[in-house]
Each structure stands twice: as C-alpha cells, then as structure tokens.
N, C-alpha and C positions, 0 to 999 in steps of 0.2 A: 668805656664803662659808663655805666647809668646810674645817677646821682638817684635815681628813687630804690636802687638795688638795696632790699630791707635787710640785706646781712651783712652788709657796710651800715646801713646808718645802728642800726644795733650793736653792731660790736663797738663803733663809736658811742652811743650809750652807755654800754657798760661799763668801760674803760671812765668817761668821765665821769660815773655814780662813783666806781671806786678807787680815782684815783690814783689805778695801778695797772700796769700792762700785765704783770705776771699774773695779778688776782682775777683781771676781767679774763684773761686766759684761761685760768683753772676755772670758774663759774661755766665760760661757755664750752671747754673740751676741745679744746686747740693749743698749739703748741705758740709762744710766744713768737717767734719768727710771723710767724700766719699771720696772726692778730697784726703785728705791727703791719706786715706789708698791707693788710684791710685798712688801716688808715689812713698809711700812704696816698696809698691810690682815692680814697676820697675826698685828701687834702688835693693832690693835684688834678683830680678833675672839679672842685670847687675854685681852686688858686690862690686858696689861703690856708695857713697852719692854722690846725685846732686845739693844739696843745702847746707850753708854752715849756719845752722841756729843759730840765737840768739834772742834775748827780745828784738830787736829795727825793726831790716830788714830782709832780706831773700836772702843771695845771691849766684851765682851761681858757684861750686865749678869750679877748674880747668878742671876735666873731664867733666864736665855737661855744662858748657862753650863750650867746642870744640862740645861736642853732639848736644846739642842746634841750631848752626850754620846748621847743618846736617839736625836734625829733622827738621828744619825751609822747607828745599830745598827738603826733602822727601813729606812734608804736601802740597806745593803748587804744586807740584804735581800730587799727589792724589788728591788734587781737583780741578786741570784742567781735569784729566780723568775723575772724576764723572761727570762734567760737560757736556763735550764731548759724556757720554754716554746717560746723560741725552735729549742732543740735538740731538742724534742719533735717540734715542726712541722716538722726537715728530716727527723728519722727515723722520722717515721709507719710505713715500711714499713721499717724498719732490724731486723737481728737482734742476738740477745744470744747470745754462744757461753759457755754454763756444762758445767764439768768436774763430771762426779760419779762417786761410787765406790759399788761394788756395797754399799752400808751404807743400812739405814732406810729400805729402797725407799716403804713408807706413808708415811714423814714427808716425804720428800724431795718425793712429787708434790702433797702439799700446798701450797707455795712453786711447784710451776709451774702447778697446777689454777688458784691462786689469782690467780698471775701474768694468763696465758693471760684467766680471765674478766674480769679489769678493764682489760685493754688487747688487746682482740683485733686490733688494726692489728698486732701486733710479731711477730714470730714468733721461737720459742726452737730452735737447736739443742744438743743434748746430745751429748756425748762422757760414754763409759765408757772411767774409766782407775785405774790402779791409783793411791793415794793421791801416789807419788812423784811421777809421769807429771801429775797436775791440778795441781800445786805449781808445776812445771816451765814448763809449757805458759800458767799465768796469770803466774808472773814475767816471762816472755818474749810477754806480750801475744797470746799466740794464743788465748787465751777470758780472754770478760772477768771472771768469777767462776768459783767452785770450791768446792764443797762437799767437803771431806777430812775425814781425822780429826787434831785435835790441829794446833799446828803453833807452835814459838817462833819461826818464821823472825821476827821481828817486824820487823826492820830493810828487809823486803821486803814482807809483808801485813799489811795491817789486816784483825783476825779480828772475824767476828761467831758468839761461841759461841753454839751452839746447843742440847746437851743434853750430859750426860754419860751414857753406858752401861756397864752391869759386862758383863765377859768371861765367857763359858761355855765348854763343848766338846760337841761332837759325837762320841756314843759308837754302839757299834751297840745294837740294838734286841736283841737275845738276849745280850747281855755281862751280869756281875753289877753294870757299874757302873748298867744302866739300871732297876734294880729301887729306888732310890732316887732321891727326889725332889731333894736336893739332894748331892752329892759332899764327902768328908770327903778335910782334904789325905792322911789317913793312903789313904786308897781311890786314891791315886793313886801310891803309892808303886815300887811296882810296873812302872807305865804310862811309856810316853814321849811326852809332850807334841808336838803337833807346832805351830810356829808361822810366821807367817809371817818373809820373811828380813827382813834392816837392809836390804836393797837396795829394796826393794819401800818400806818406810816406815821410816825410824830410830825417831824417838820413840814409834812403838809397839810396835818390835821391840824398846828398850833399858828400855819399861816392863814389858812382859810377863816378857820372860826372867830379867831381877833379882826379879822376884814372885815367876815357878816357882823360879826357883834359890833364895831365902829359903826356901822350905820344903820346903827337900832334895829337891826333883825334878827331874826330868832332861829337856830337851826336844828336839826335832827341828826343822830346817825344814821345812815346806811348800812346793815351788817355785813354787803360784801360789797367792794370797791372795785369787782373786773367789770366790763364792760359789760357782759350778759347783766350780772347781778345790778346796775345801778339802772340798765334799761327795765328789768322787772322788776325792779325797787317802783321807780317813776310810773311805772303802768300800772302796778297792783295800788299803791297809796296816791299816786295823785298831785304827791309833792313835788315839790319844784326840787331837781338832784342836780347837784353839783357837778359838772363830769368835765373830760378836756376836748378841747375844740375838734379833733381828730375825727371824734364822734360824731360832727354837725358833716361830715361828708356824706354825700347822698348817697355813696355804696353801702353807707354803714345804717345811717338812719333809718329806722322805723317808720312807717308810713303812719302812725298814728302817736311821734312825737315828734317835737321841734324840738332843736338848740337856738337859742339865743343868747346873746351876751350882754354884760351889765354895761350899761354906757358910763364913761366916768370914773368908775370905783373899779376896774377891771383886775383881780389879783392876779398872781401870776408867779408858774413855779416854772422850775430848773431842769429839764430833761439832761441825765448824764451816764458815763461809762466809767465803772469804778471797777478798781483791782486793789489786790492785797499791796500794802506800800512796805511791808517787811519780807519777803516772801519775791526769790528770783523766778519770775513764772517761765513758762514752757515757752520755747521757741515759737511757736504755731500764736499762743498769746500773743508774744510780742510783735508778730505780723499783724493780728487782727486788728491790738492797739495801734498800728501803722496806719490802717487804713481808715480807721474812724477818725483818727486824729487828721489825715489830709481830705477826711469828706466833710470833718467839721471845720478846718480851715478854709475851704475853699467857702464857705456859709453856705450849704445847700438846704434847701427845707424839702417838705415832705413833696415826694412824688416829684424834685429838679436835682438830685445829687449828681454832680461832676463827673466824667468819664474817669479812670483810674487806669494809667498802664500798669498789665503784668507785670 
C-alpha cells in the first residue's frame, strides 16, 4: 500500500476532525468495519498508531497530531487542483477578456505570445483602453484581468507588479532640446510640459504633476493619453509631452520626434496586472495570472522574457 493513497489519508482526516469512527463513517458512506481497516492499514505502513484509543473517545496520538496538520494542507490542496481541473475541462473553449493600455506594447505580448502557446484551446480577447477605463471595466467584471499603470485601489485589485519605468518626453526632432542625450530640469524651464489629465488616471497624474511642479516647471494637459494621441498632441503644439520610455524605440518613433529623459529628477510609475480581489475568477484567469506572475518573477523586461514550459 502507498502512503500517498488520498482515501487513506482522508478517511484518516475525517475520522480525526471528528473524533469518531462511527461519524467519519456516516459523513464519507462506508460501513464502520471499512473505515477502520483504512486506518489500519495506514498505521502499518507508517509504523506508528494514529489514534490513541479507548471505551470513551478516540484521540489523536502524538505523531498523528503533527500528521494530521499536514494531511489537512496536502487535502485542500488536492482539491483545489481537482477543481481547477475540473474548470479547465468545461472551459477548454472559454475566453479570457484582458484590458490593456497603450504601455510596453514588447512586454505586454510576451504574457499573451506565452499564454496563446501553452493553452492554444483558450482564446484571448483584448480591449485597448485608457488606464481609468481597464480599472473600471475589471471592477465591474467585464474582463477578467487588466494590465494598467500603478493602482492603490487595493480594497478592490489584487496587483501583480510588473516593472517600474522612468517618464521621458517627446521633443521635436529640430528643437535645441533634442541636441542632448539626456534633458537638464534647468533645459525645461522655459518649456510646458504637457501631461496626461487626473481623468484619464489619477495616480499618475498626481505623481507626475507634483514632480514637474517640485522643480519649478509648469505643465499642460494632453486631452488623450494613448500613444497616437500624445505623438499628435507633440506635433500639432510643439510642447514638450510627457510619455513612457517604450515610445523612445525606434520602431515606434517618429521620424520628426525625439524622446529624451530628464537626468536626475527621472519620475517613475508602476506597470501592473490587476484583478478583482473579491470575486473567484475563471480558470483560463487563473492560468494567465500564472504566467505573468512567473514572467515577472523571472525579471524579464521588454522584448527578453523567460522561455515558459507548457
């Protein structure tokens, strides 16, 4: 007999919640004789008694004690994966609706490329939205995860950070700011920052603006905060835009703007993967959260994430 056999260590379980051979009988639908010889036999391939029996009670020896505790945390266990697989197999063909925002496009399709290859039954729809909008939309259970920036909501997401990134701006390409590799706050003095509004995202709007405003400069909204909008924002006015470093890649770049970064004073927000923290999500969720949590373990940055076995 094999001491990992789960309907010996369970009926051991039972028996020692309650105390009783007749009661853990009648709970699991076996006849008292059964039950007992299920112990037996797990006392002698252990070598020790687990119970410490007499004519009144039943109770748990010392070793069977410390076991016990064990068995307990091995059994819930094993039936959160039965369950898990349970839920696997009615939604073989189920989808996962994840929010993302125009940020880290290379990192981001790492977490679905990776997805995608080890469960290709599942399919993923995406929505692009602005950081508020993906916040919104996973509180209120209309996708199941969201990749945003930053987010103390705590009392509503459980956050899985992801990486931190320092703020740059997007200057024009003939300005004297872009004759310089990195930006001095005096070189901005001048300039009006343009950022995006508190409507769009608070916590990045109330970290930025108290950074500029700390070193005497002066900024602007941007009325839309995706990548299109802050590059036409920068072209049409001329201002110095706020935007994240993702953007200073040459695939992305405009040929008639620079990114450059402030030297020194560099602020810097929270790239992360939030879900509802009251609310038991979908199996297909709990895979995805799987995977982003061991691609942000491993620290991978954009365009080097970690191999992942199926």
């Amino acid at each position: 007999m094999d001491i990992r056999d789960i309907e010996l260590l369970r009926s051991f379980a039972v028996v020692a919640q309650h105390g009783s051979f007749t009661r853990a009988a009648d709970i699991m639908g076996v006849s008292q004789p059964a039950l007992t010889s299920r112990i037996q036999k797990l006392e002698r391939t252990l070598g020790f008694p687990l119970f410490a029996r007499s004519t009144r009670r039943i109770d748990l020896t010392r070793e069977g004690d410390r076991l016990y505790h064990q068995v307990q945390l091995a059994l819930a266990e094993m039936d959160r994966t039965f369950q898990l697989a349970e839920e696997l197999d009615r939604d073989r063909h189920s989808v996962i609706r994840v929010g993302v925002v125009g940020h880290s496009p290379a990192y981001r399709w790492k977490f679905v490329d990776k997805f995608r290859e080890a469960y290709p039954n599942f399919s993923i729809e995406l929505e692009f939205s602005p950081p508020r909008v993906v916040a919104d939309r996973v509180s209120k259970r209309e996708l199941d995860v969201g990749f945003t920036l930053q987010s103390s909501l705590t009392d509503r997401f459980e956050r899985l950070p992801l990486y931190t990134v320092p703020v740059g701006f997007l200057v024009r390409a003939e300005s004297r700011l872009a004759r310089s590799q990195q930006l001095q706050a005096a070189d901005l003095r001048e300039e009006t920052l343009a950022i995006c509004a508190r409507e769009m995202h608070q916590e990045v709007f109330e970290k930025l603006s108290s950074h500029i405003s700390a070193h005497g400069l002066r900024y602007s909204i941007a009325p839309d905060a995706r990548f299109e909008g802050l590059v036409d924002f920068a072209r049409r006015t001329g201002m110095v835009t706020v935007v994240s470093p993702q953007i200073g890649d040459p695939k992305w770049l405009p040929i008639d703007l620079v990114y450059r970064e402030l030297a020194g004073c560099v602020p810097r927000v929270e790239f992360c993967l939030i879900r509802r923290r009251d609310s038991s999500p979908k199996a297909v969720a709990v895979l995805f959260w799987r995977i982003a949590a061991v691609i942000a373990r491993e620290g991978a940055r954009p365009g080097n994430a970690p191999p992942l076995a199926s």
